[in-house]
N, CA, C and O atoms as a MOPAC input file, in Angstrom:
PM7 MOZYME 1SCF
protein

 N     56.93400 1   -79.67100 1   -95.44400 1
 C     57.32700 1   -80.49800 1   -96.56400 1
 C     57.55300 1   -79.59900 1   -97.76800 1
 O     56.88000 1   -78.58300 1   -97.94000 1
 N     58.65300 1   -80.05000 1   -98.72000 1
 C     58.60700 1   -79.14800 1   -99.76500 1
 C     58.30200 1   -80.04700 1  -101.10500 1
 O     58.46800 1   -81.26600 1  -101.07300 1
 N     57.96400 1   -79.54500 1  -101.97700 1
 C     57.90800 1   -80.36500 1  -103.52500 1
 C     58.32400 1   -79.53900 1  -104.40500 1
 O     57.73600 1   -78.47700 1  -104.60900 1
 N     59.41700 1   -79.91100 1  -105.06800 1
 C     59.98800 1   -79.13100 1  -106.14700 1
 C     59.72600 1   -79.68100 1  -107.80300 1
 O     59.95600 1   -80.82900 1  -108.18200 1
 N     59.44800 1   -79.10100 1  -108.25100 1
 C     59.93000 1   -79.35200 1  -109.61400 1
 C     60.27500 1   -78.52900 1  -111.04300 1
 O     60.09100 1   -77.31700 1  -111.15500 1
 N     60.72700 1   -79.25900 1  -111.96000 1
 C     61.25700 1   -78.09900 1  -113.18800 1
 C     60.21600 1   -78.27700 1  -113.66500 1
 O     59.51300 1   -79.28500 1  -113.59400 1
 N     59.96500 1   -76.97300 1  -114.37900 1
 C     59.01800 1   -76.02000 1  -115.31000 1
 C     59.26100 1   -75.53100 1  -116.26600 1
 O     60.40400 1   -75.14100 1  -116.02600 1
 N     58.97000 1   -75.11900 1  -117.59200 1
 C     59.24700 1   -74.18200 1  -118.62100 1
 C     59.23400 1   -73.19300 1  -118.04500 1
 O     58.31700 1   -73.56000 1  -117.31100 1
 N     59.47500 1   -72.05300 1  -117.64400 1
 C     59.44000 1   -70.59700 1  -116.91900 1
 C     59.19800 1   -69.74000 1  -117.92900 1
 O     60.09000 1   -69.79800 1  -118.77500 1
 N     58.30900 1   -68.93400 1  -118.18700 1
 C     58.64600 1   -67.24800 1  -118.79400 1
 C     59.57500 1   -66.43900 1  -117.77600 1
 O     59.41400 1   -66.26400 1  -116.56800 1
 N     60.59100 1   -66.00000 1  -118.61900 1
 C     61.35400 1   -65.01000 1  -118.35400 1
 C     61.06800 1   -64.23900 1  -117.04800 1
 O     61.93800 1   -63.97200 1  -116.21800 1
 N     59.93500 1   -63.95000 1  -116.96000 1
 C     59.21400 1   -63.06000 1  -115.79000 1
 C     59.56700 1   -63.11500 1  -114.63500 1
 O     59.79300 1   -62.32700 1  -113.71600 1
 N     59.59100 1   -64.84200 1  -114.92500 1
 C     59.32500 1   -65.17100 1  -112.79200 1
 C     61.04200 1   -65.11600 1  -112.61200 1
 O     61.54300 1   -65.55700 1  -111.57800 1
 N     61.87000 1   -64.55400 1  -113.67500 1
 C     63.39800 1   -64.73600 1  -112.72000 1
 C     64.04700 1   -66.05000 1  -112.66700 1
 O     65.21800 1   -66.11600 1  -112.29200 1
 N     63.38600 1   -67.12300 1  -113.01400 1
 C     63.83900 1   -68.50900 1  -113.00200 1
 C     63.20400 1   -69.36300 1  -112.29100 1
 O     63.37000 1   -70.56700 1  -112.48200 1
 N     62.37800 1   -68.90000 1  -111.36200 1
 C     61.46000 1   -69.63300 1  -110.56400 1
 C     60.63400 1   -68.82600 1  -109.63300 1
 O     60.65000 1   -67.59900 1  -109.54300 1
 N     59.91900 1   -69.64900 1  -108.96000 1
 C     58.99100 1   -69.39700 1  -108.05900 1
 C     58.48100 1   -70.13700 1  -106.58800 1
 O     58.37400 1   -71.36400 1  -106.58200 1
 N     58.26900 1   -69.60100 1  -105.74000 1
 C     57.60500 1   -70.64200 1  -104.54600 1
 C     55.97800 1   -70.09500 1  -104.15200 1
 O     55.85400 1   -68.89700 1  -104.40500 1
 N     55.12700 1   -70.53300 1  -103.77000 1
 C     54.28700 1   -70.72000 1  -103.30000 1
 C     53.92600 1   -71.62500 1  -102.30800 1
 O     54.25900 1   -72.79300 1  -102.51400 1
 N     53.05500 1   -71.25600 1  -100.81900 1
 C     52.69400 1   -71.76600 1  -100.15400 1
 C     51.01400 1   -72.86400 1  -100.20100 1
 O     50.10000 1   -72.12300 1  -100.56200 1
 N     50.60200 1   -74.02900 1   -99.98700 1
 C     50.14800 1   -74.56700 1  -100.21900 1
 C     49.99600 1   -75.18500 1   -99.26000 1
 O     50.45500 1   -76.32500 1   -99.34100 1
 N     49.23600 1   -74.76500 1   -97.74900 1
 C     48.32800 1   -75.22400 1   -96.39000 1
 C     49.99700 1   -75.64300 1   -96.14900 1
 O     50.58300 1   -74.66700 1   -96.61600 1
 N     50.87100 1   -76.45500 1   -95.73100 1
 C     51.79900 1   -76.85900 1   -95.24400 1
 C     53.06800 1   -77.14100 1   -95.99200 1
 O     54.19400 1   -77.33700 1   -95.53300 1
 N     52.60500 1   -77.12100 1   -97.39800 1
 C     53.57000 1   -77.10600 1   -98.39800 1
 C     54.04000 1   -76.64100 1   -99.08700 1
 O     53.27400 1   -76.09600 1   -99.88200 1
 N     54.93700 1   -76.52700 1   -99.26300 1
 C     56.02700 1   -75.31900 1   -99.84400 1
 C     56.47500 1   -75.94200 1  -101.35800 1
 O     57.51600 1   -76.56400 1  -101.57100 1
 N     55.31400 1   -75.58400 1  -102.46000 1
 C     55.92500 1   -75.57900 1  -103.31700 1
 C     57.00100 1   -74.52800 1  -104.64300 1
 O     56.70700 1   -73.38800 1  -105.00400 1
 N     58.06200 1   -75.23100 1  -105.06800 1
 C     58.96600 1   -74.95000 1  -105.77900 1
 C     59.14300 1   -75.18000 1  -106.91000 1
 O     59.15500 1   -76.33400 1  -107.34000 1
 N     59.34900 1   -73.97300 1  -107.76400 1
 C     59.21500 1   -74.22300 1  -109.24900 1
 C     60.41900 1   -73.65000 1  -109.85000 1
 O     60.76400 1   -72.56100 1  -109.39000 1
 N     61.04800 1   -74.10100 1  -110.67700 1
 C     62.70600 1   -74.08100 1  -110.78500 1
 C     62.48300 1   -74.25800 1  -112.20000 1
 O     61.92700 1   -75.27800 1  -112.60900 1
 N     62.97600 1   -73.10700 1  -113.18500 1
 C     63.23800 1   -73.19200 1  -114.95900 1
 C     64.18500 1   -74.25900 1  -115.18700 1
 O     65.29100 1   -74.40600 1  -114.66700 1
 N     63.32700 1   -75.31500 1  -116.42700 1
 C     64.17500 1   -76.34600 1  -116.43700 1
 C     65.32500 1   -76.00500 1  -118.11700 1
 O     66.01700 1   -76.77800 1  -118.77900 1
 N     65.09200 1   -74.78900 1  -118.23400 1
 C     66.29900 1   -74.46600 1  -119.61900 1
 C     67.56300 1   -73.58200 1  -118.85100 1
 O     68.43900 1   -73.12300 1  -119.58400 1
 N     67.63400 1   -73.38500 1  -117.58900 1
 C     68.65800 1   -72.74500 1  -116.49700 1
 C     69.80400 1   -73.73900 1  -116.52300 1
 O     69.62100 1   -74.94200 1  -116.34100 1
 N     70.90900 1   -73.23500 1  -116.73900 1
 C     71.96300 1   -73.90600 1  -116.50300 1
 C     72.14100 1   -74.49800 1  -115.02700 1
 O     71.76100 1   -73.67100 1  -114.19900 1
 N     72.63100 1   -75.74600 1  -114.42400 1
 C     72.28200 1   -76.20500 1  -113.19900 1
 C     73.19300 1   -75.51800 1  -111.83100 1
 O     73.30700 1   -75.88300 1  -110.66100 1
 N     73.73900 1   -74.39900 1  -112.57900 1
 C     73.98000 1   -73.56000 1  -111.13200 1
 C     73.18700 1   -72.75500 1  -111.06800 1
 O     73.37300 1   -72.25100 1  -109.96100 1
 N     72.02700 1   -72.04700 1  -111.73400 1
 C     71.27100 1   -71.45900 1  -111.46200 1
 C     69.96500 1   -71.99800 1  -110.83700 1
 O     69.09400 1   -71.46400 1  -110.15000 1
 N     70.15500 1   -73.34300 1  -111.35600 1
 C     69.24600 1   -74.00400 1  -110.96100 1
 C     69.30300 1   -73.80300 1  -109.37400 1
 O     68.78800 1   -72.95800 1  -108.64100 1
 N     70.13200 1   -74.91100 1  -109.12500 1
 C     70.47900 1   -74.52900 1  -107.59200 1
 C     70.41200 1   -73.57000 1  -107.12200 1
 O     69.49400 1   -73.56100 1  -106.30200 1
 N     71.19900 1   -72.18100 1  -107.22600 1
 C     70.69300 1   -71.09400 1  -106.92300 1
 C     69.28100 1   -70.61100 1  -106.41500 1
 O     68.77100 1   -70.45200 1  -105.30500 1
 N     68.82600 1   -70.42700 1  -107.88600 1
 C     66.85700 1   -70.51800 1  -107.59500 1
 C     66.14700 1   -71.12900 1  -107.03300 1
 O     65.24600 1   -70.50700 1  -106.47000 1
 N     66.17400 1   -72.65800 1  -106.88700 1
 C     66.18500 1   -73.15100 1  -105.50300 1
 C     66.28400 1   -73.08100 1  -104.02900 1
 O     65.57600 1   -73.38600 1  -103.06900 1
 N     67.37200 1   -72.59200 1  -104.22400 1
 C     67.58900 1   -72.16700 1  -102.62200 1
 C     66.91300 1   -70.88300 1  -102.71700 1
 O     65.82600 1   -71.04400 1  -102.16300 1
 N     67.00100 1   -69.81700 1  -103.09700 1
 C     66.26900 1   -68.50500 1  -103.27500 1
 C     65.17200 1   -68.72400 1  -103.01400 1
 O     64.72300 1   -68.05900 1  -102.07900 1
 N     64.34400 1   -69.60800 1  -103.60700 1
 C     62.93100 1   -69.67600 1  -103.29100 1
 C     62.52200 1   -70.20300 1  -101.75500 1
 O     61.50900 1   -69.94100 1  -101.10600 1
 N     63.52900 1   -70.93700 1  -101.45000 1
 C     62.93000 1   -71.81300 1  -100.10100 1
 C     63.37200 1   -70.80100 1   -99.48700 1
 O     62.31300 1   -70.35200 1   -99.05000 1
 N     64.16500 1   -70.11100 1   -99.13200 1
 C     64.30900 1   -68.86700 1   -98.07400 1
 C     63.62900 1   -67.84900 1   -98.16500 1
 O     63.05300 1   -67.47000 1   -97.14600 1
 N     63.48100 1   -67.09400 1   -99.39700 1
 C     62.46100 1   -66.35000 1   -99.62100 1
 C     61.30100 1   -66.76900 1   -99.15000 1
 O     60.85100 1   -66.01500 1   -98.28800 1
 N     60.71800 1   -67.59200 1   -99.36900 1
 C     59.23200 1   -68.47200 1   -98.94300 1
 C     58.93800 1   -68.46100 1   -97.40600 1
 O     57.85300 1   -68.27700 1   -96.85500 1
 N     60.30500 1   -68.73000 1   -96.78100 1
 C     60.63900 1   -68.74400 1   -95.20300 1
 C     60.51800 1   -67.35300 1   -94.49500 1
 O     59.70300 1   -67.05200 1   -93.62300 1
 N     61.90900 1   -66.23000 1   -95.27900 1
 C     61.68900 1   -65.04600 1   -94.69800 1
 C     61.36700 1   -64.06500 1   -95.17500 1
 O     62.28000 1   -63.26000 1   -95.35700 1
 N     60.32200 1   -63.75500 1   -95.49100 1
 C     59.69300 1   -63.00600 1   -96.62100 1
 C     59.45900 1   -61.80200 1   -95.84800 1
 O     58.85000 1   -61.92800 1   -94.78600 1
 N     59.76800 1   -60.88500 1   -96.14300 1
 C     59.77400 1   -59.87200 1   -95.68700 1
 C     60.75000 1   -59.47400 1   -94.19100 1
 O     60.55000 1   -58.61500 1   -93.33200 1
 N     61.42300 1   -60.10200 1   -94.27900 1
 C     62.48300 1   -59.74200 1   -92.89800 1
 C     63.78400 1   -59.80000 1   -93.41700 1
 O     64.70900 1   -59.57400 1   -92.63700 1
 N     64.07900 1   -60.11800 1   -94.84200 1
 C     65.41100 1   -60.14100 1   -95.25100 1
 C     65.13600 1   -60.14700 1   -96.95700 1
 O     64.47200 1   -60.89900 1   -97.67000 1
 N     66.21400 1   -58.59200 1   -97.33600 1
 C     66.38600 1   -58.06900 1   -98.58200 1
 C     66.82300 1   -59.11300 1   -99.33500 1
 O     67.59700 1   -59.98300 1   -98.93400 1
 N     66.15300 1   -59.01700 1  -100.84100 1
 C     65.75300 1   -59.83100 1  -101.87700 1
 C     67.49700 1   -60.08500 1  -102.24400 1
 O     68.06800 1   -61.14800 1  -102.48900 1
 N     68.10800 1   -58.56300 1  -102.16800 1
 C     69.11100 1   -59.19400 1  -102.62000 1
 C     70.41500 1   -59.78600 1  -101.52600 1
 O     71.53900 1   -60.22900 1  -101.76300 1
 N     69.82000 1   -59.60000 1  -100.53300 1
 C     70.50000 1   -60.67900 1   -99.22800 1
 C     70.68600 1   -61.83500 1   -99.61200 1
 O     71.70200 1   -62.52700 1   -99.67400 1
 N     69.02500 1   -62.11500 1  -100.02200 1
 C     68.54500 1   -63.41900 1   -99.74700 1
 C     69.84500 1   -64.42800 1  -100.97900 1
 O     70.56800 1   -65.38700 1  -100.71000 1
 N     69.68600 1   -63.77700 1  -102.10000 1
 C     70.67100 1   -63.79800 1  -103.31400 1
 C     72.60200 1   -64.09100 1  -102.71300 1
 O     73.21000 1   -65.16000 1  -102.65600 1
 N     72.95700 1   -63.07000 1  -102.45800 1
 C     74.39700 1   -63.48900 1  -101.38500 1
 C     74.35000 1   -64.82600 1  -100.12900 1
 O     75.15000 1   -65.74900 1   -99.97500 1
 N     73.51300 1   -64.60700 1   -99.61300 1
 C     73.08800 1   -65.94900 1   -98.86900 1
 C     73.57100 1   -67.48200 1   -99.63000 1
 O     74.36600 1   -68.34800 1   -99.26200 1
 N     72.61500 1   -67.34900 1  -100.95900 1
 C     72.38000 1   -68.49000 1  -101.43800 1
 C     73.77200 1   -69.03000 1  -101.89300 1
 O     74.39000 1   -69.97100 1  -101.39700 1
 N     74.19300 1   -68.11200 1  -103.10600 1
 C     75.75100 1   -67.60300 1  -103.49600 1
 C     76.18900 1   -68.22600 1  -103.09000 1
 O     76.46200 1   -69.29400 1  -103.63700 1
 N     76.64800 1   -67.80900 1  -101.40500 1
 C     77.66900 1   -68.31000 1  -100.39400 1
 C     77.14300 1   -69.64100 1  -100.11100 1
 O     78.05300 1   -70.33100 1   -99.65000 1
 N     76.33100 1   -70.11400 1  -100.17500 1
 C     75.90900 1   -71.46800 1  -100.06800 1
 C     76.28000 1   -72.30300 1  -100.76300 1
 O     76.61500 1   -73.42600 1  -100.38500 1
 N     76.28700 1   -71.75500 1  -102.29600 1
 C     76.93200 1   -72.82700 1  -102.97500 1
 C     78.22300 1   -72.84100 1  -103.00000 1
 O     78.75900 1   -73.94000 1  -103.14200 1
 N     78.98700 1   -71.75100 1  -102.88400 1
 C     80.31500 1   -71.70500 1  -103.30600 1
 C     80.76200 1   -72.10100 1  -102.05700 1
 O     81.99000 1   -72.02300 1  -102.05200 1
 N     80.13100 1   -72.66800 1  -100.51200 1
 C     80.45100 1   -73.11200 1   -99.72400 1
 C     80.75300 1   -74.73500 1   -99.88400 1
 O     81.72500 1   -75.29900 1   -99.38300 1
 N     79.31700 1   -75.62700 1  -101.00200 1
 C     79.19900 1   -76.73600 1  -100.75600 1
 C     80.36900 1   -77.26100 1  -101.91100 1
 O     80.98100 1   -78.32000 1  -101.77100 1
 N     80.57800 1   -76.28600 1  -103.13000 1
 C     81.73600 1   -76.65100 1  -104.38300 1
 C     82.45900 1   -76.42900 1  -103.51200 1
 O     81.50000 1   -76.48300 1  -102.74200 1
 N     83.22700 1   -76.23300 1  -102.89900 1
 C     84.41100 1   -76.16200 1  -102.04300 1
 C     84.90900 1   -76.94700 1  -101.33200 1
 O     86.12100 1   -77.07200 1  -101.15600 1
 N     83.85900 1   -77.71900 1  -100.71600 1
 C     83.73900 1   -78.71700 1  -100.06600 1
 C     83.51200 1   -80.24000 1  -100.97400 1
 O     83.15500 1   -81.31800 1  -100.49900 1
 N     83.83000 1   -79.94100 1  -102.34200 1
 C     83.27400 1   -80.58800 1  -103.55100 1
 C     81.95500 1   -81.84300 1  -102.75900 1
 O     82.04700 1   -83.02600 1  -102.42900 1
 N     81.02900 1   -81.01900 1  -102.72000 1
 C     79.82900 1   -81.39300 1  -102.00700 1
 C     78.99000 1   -81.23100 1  -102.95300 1
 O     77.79400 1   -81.45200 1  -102.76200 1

């Protein structure tokens, strides 16, 4: 299960964060991010969270990218 929500963020965390929580995957997403970053950071976190350590940070980043510019395309 995941639970997301927006946060004030310091600068630090990059725009967000995930943490694991016994079965739950929570997600924390800067709520002053313009909403493609939003999305972005979003997805970043849930994959990151998933493959953490088996796939480069900035993979994980092109991954996401292509994700969105897959679903605007699809005006999805």
């Amino acid at each position: 299960m995941i639970k997301a929500q927006f946060e004030n963020l310091p600068k630090a965390t990059g725009g967000g964060y995930a943490r694991w929580d016994d079965d739950v995957l929570s997600v924390f997403v800067d709520s002053k991010d313009n909403p493609y970053r939003q999305k972005l950071t979003a997805l970043h976190e849930v994959l990151e969270a998933h493959l953490k350590g088996r796939v480069a940070h900035k993979r994980i980043d092109r991954i996401c990218s292509d994700q969105i510019e897959a679903l605007n395309q699809l005006n999805l």
